[in-house]
N, CA, C and O atoms as CSV, one atom per row, in Angstrom:
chain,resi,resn,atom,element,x,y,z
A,1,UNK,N,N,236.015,147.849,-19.001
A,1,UNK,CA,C,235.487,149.163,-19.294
A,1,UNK,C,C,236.237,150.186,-18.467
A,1,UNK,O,O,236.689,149.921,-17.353
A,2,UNK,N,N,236.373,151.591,-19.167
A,2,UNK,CA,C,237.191,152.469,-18.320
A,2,UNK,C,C,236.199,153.287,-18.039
A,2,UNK,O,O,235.285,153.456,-18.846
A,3,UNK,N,N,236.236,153.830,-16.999
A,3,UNK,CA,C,235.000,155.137,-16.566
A,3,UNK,C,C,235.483,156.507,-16.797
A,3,UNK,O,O,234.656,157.414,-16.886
A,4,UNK,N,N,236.743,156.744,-16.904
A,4,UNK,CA,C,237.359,157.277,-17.515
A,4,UNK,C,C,237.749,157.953,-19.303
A,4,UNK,O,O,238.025,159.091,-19.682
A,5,UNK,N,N,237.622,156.810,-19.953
A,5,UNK,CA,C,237.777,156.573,-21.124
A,5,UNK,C,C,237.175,158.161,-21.874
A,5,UNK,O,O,236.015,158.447,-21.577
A,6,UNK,N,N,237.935,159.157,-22.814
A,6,UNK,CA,C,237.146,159.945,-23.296
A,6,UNK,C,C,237.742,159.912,-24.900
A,6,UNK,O,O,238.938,159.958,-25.187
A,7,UNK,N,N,236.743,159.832,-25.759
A,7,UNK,CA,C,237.095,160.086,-26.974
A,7,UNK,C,C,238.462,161.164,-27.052
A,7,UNK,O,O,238.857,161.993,-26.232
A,8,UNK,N,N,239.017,160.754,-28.461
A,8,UNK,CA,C,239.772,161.969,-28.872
A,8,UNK,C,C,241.176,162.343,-27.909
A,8,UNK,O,O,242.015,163.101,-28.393
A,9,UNK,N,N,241.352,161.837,-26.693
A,9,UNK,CA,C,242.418,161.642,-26.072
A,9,UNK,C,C,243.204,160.523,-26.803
A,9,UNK,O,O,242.740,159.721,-27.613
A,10,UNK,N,N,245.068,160.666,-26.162
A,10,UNK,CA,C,245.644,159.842,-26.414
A,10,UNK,C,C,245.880,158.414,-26.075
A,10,UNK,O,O,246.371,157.881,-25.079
A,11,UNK,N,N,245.281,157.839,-27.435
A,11,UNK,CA,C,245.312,156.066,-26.981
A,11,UNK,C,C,247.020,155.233,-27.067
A,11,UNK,O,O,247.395,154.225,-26.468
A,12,UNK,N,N,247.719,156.042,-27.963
A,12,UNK,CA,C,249.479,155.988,-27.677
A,12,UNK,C,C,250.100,157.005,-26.582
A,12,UNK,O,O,250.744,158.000,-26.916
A,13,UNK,N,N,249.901,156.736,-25.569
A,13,UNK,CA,C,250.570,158.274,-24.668
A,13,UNK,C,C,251.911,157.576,-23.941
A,13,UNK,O,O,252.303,156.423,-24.116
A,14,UNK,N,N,252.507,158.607,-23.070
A,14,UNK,CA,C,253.525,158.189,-22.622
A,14,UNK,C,C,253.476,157.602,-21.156
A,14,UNK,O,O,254.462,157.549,-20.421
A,15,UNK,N,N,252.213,157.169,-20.824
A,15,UNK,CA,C,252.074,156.507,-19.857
A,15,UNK,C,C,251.764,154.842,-19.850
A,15,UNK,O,O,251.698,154.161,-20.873
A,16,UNK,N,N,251.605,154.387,-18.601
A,16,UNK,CA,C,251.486,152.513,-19.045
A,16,UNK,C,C,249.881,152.555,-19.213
A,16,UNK,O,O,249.511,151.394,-19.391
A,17,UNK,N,N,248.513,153.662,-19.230
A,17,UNK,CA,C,247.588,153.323,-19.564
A,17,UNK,C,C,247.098,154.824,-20.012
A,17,UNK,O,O,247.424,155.887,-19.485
A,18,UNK,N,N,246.145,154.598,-21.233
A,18,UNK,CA,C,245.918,156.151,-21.924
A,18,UNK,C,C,244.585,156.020,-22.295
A,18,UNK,O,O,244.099,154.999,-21.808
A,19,UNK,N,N,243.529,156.896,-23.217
A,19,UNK,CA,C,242.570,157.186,-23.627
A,19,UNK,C,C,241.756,157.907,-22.180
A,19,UNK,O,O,240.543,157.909,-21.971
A,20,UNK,N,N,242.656,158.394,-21.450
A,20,UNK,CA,C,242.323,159.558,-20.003
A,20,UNK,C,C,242.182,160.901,-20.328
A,20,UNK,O,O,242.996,161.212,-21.197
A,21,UNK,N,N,241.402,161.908,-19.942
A,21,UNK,CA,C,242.173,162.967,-20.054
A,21,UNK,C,C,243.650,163.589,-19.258
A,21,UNK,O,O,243.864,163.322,-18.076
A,22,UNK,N,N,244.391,164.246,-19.895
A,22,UNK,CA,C,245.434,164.593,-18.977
A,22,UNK,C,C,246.690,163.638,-19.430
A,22,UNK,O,O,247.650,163.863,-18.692
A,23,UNK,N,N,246.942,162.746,-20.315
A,23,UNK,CA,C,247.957,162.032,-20.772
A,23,UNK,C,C,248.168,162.371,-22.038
A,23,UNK,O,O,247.444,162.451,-23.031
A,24,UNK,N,N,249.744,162.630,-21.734
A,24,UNK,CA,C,251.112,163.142,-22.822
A,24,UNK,C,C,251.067,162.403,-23.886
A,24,UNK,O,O,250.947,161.178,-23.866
A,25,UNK,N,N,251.198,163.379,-25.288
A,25,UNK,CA,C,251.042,161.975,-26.565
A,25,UNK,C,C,252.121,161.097,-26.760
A,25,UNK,O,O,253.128,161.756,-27.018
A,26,UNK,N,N,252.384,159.628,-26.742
A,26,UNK,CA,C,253.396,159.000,-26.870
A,26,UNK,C,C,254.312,159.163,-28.617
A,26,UNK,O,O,254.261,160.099,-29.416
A,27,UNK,N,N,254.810,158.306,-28.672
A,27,UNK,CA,C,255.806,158.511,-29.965
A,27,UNK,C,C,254.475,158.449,-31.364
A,27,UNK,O,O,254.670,159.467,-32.029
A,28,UNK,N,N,253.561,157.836,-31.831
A,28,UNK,CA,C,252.700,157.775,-32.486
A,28,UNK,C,C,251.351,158.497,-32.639
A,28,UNK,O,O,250.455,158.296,-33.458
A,29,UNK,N,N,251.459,159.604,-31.398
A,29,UNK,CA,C,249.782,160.134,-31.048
A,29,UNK,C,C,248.165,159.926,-31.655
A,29,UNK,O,O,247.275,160.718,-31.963
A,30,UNK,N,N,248.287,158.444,-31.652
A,30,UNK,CA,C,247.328,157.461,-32.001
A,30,UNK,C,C,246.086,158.197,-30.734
A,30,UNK,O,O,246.245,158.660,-29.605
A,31,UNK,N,N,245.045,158.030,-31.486
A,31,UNK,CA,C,243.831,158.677,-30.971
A,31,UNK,C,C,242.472,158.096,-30.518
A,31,UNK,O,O,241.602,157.667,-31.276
A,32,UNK,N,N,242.423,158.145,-29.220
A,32,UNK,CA,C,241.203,157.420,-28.561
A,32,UNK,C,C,240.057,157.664,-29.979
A,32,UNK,O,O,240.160,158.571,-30.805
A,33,UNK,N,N,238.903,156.497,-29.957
A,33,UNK,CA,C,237.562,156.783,-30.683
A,33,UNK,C,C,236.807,156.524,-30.060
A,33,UNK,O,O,236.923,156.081,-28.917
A,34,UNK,N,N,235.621,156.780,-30.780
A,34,UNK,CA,C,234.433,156.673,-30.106
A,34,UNK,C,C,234.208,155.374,-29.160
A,34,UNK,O,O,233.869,155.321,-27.978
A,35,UNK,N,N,234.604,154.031,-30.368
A,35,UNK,CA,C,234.070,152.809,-29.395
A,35,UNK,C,C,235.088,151.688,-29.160
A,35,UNK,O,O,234.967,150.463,-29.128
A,36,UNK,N,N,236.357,152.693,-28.975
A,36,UNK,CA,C,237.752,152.433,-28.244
A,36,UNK,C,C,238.362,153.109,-29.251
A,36,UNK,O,O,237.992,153.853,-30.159
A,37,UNK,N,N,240.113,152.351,-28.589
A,37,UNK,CA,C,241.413,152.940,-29.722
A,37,UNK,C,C,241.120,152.784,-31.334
A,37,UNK,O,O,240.858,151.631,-31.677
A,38,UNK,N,N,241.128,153.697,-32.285
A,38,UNK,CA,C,240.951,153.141,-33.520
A,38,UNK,C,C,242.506,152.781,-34.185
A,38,UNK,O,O,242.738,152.934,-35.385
A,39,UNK,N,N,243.383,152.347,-33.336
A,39,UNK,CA,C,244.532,151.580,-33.649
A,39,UNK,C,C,244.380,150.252,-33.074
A,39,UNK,O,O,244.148,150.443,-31.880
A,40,UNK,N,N,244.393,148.873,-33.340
A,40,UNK,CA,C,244.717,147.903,-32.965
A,40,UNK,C,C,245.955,147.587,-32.150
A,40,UNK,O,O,246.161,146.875,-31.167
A,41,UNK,N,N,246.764,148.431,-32.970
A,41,UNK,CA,C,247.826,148.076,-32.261
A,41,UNK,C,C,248.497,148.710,-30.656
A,41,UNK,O,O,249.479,148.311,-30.030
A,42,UNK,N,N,247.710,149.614,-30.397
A,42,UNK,CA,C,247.742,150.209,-29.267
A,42,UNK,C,C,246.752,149.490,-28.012
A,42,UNK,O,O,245.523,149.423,-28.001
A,43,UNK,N,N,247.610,149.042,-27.095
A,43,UNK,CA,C,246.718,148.476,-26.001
A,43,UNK,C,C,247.024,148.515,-24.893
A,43,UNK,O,O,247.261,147.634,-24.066
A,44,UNK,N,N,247.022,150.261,-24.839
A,44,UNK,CA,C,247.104,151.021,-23.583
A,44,UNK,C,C,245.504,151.583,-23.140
A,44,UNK,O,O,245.214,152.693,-22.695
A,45,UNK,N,N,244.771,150.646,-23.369
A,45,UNK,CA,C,243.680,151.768,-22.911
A,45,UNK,C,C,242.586,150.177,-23.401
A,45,UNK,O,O,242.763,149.296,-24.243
A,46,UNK,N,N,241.230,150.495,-22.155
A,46,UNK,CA,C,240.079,149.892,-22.039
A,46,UNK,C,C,238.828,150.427,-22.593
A,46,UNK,O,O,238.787,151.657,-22.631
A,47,UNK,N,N,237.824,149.813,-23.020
A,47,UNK,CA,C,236.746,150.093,-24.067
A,47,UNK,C,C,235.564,151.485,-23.020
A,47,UNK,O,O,235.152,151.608,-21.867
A,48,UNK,N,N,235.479,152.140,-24.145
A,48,UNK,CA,C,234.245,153.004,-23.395
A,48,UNK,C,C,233.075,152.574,-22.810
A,48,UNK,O,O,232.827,151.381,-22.981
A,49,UNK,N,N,232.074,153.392,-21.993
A,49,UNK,CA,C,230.705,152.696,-21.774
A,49,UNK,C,C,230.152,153.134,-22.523
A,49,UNK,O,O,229.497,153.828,-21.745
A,50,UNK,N,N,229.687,153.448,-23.657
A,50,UNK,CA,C,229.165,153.418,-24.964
A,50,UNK,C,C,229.288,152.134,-25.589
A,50,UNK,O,O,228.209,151.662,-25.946
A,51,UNK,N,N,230.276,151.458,-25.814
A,51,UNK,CA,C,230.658,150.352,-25.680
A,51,UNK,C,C,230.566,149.052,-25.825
A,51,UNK,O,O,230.853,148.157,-26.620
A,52,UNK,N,N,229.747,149.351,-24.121
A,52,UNK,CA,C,228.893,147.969,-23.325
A,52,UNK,C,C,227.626,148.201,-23.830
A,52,UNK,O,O,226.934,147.264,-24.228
A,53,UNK,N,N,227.209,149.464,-23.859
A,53,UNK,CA,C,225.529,149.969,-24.225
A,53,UNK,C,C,225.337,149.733,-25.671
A,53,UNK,O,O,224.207,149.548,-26.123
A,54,UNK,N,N,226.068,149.732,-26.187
A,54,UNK,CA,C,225.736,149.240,-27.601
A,54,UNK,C,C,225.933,147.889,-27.916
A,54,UNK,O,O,225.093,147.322,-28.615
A,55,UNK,N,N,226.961,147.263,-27.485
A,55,UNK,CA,C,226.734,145.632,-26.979
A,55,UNK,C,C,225.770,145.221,-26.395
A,55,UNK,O,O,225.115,144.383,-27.015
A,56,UNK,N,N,225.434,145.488,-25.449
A,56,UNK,CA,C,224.126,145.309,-24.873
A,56,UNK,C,C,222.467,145.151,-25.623
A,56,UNK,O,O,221.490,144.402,-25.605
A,57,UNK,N,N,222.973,146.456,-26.276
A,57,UNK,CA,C,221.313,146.744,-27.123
A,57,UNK,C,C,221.708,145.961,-28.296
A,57,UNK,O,O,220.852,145.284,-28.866
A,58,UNK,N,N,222.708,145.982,-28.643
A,58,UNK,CA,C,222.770,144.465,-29.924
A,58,UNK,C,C,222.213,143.197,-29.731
A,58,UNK,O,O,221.493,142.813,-30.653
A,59,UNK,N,N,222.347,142.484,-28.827
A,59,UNK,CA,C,221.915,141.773,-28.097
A,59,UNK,C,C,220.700,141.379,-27.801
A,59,UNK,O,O,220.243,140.236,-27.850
A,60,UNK,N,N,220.085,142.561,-27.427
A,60,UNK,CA,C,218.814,142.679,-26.860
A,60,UNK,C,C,217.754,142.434,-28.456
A,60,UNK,O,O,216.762,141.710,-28.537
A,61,UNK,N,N,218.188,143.040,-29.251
A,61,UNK,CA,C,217.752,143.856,-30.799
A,61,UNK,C,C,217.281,142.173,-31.719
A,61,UNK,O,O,216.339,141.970,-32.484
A,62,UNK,N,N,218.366,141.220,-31.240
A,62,UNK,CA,C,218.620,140.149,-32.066
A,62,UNK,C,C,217.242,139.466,-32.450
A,62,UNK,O,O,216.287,139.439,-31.674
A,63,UNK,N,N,217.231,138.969,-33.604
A,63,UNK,CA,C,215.702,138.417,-33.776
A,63,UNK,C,C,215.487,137.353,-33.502
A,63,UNK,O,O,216.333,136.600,-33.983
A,64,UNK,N,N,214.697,136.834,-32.906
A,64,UNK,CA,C,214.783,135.822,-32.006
A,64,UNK,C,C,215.244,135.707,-30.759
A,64,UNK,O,O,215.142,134.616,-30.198
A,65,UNK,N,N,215.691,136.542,-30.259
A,65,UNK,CA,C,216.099,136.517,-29.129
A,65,UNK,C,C,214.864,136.730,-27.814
A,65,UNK,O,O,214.556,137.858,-27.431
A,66,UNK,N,N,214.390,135.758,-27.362
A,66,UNK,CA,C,213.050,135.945,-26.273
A,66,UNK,C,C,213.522,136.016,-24.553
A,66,UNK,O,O,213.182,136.688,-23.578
A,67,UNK,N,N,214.654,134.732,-24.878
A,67,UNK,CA,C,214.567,134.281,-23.103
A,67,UNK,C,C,215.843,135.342,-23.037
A,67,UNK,O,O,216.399,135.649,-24.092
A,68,UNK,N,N,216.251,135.843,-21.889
A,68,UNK,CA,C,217.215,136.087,-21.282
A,68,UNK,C,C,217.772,135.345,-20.294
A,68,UNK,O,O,217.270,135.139,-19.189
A,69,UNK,N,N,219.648,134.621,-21.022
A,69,UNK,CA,C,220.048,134.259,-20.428
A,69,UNK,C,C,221.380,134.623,-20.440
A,69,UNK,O,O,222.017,134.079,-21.342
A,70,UNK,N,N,222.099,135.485,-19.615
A,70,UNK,CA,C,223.046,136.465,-20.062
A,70,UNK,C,C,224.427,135.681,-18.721
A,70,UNK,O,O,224.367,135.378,-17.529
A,71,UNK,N,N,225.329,135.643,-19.605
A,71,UNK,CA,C,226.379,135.172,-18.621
A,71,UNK,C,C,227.727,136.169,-18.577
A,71,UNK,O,O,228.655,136.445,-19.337
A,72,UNK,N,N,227.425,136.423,-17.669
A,72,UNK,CA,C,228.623,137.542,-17.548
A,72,UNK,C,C,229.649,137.382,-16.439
A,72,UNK,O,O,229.482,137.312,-15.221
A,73,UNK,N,N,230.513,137.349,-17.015
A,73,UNK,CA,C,232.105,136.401,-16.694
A,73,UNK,C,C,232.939,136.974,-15.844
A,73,UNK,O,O,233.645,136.397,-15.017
A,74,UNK,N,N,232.829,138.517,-16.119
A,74,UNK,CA,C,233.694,139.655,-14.990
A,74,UNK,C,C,234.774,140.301,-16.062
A,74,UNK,O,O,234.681,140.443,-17.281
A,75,UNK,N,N,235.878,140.652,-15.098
A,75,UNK,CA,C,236.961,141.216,-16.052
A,75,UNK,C,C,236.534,142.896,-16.699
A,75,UNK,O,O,236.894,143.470,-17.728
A,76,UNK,N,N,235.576,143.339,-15.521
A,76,UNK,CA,C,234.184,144.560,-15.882
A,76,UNK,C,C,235.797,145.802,-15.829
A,76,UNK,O,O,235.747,146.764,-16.595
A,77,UNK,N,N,236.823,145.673,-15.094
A,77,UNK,CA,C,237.318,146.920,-14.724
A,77,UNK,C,C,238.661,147.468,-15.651
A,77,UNK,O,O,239.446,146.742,-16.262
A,78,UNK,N,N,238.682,148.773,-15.580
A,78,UNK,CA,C,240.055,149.282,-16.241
A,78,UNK,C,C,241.222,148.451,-15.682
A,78,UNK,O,O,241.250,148.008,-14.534
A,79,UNK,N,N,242.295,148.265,-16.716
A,79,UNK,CA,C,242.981,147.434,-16.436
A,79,UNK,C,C,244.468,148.163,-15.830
A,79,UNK,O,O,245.573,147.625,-15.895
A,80,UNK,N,N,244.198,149.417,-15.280
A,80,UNK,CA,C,244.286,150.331,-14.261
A,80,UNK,C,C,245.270,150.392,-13.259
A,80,UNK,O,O,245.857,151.362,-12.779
A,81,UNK,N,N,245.372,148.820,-12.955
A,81,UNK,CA,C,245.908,148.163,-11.650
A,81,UNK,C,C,246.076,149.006,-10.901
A,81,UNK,O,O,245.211,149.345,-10.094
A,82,UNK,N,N,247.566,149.701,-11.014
A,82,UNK,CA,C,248.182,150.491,-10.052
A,82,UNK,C,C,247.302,151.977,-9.489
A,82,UNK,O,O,247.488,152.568,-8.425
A,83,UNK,N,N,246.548,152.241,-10.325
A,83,UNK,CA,C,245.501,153.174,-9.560
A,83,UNK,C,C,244.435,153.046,-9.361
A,83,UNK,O,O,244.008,153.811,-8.496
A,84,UNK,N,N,243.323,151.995,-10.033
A,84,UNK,CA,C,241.915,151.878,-8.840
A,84,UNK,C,C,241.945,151.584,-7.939
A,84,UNK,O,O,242.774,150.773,-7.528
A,85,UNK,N,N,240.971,152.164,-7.176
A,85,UNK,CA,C,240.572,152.231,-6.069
A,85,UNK,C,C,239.126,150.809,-5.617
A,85,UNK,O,O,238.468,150.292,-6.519
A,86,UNK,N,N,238.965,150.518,-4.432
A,86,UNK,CA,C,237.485,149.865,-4.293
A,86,UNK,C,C,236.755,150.304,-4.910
A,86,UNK,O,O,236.121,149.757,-5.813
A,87,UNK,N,N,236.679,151.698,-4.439
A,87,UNK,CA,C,235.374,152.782,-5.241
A,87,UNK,C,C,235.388,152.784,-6.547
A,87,UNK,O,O,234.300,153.143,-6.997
A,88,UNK,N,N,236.307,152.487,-7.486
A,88,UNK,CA,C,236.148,152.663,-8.644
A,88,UNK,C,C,235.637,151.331,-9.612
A,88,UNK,O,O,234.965,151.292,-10.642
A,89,UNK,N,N,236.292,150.246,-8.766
A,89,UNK,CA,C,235.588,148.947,-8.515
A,89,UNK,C,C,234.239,148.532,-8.852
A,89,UNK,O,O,233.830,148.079,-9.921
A,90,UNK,N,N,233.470,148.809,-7.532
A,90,UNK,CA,C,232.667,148.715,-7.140
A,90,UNK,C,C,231.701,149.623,-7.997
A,90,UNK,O,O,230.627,149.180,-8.403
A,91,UNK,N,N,232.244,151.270,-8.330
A,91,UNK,CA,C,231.616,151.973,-9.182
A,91,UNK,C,C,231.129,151.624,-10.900
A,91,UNK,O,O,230.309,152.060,-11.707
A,92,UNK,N,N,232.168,150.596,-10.849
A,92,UNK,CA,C,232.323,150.010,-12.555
A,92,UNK,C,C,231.418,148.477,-12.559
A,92,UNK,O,O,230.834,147.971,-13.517
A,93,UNK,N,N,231.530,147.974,-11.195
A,93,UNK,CA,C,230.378,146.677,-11.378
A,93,UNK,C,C,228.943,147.408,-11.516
A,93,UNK,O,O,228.184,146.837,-12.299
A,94,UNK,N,N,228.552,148.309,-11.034
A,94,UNK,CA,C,227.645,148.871,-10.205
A,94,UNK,C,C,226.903,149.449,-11.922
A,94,UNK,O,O,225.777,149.193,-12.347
A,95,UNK,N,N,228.005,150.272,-12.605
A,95,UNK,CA,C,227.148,150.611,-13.519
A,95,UNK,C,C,227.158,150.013,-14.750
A,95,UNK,O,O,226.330,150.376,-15.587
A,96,UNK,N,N,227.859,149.262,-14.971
A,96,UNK,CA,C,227.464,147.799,-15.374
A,96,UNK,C,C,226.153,147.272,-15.624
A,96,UNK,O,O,225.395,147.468,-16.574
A,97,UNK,N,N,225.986,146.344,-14.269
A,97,UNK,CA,C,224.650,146.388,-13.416
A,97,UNK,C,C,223.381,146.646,-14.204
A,97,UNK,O,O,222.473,146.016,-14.747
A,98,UNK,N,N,223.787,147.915,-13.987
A,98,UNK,CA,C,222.199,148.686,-14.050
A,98,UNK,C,C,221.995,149.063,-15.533
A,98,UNK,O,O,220.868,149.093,-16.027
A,99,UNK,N,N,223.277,149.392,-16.332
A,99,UNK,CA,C,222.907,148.803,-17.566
A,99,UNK,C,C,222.341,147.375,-18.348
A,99,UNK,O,O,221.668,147.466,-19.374
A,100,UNK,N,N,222.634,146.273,-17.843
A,100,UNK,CA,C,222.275,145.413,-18.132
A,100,UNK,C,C,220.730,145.542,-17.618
A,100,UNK,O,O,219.907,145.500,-18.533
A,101,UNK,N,N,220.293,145.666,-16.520
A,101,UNK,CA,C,219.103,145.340,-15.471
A,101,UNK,C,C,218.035,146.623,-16.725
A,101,UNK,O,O,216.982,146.245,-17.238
A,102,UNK,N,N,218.642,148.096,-16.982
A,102,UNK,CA,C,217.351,149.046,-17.803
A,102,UNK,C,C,217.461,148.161,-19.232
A,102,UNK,O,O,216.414,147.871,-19.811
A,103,UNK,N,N,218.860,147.708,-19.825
A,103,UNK,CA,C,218.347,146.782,-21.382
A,103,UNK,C,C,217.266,145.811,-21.377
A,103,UNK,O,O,216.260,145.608,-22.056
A,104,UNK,N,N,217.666,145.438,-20.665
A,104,UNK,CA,C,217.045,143.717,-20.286
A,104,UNK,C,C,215.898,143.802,-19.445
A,104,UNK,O,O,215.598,142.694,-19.000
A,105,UNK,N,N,215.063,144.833,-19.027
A,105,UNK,CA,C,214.165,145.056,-18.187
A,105,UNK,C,C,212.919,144.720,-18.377
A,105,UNK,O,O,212.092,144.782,-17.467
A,106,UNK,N,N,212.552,144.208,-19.933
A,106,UNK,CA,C,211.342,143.714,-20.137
A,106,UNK,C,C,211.712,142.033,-20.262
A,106,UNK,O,O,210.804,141.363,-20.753
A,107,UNK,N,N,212.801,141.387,-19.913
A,107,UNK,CA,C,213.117,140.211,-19.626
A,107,UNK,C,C,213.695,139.754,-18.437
A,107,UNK,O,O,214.267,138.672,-18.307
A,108,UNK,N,N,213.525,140.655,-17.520
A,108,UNK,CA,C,214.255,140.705,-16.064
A,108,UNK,C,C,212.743,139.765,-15.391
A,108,UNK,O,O,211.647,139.986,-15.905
A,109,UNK,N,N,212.894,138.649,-14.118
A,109,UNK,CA,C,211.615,138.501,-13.579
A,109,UNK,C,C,211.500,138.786,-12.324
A,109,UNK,O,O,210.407,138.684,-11.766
């Protein structure tokens, strides 16, 4: 997930990661969407938190679905490398987290 991530920015830009604000359109000016790049073929850029929240509440929604048993694997952060920070880290497990913990809150014990 990017914390970053804003619709309507460039998901082809001329940088090694895009759907930011503030990045140059690359050769294709392929266009961030709502619930990521709506190019496949562009994979400069990580999924929105809209995203996860709608993954999430899918999930939750399913019929039949009673117990909560949710396995979550990691791999939570923009794929960023060269510029996150701890804080941004830590900021992206964190709200994560607490999305899962308000979905899942009538199955939390």
């Amino acid at each position: 997930m990017d914390l970053y991530y804003e619709e309507g920015t460039y998901a082809d830009c001329g940088s090694d990661y895009c759907c930011r604000p503030g990045v140059a359109p690359g050769k294709d000016t392929v266009k961030a969407g709502k619930w990521g790049p709506v190019d496949n073929s562009v994979n400069k850029c990580d999924i929105p938190m809209i995203t996860i929240q709608n993954a999430l509440q899918q999930i939750q929604s399913t019929a039949g679905f009673s117990e909560a048993y949710l396995f979550w694997t990691g791999d939570n952060t923009a794929h960023d490398k060269s510029t996150y920070t701890e804080t941004e880290l830590i900021t992206s497990l964190e709200t994560i987290l607490s999305e899962v913990q308000t979905t899942f809150a009538d199955k939390i014990d």
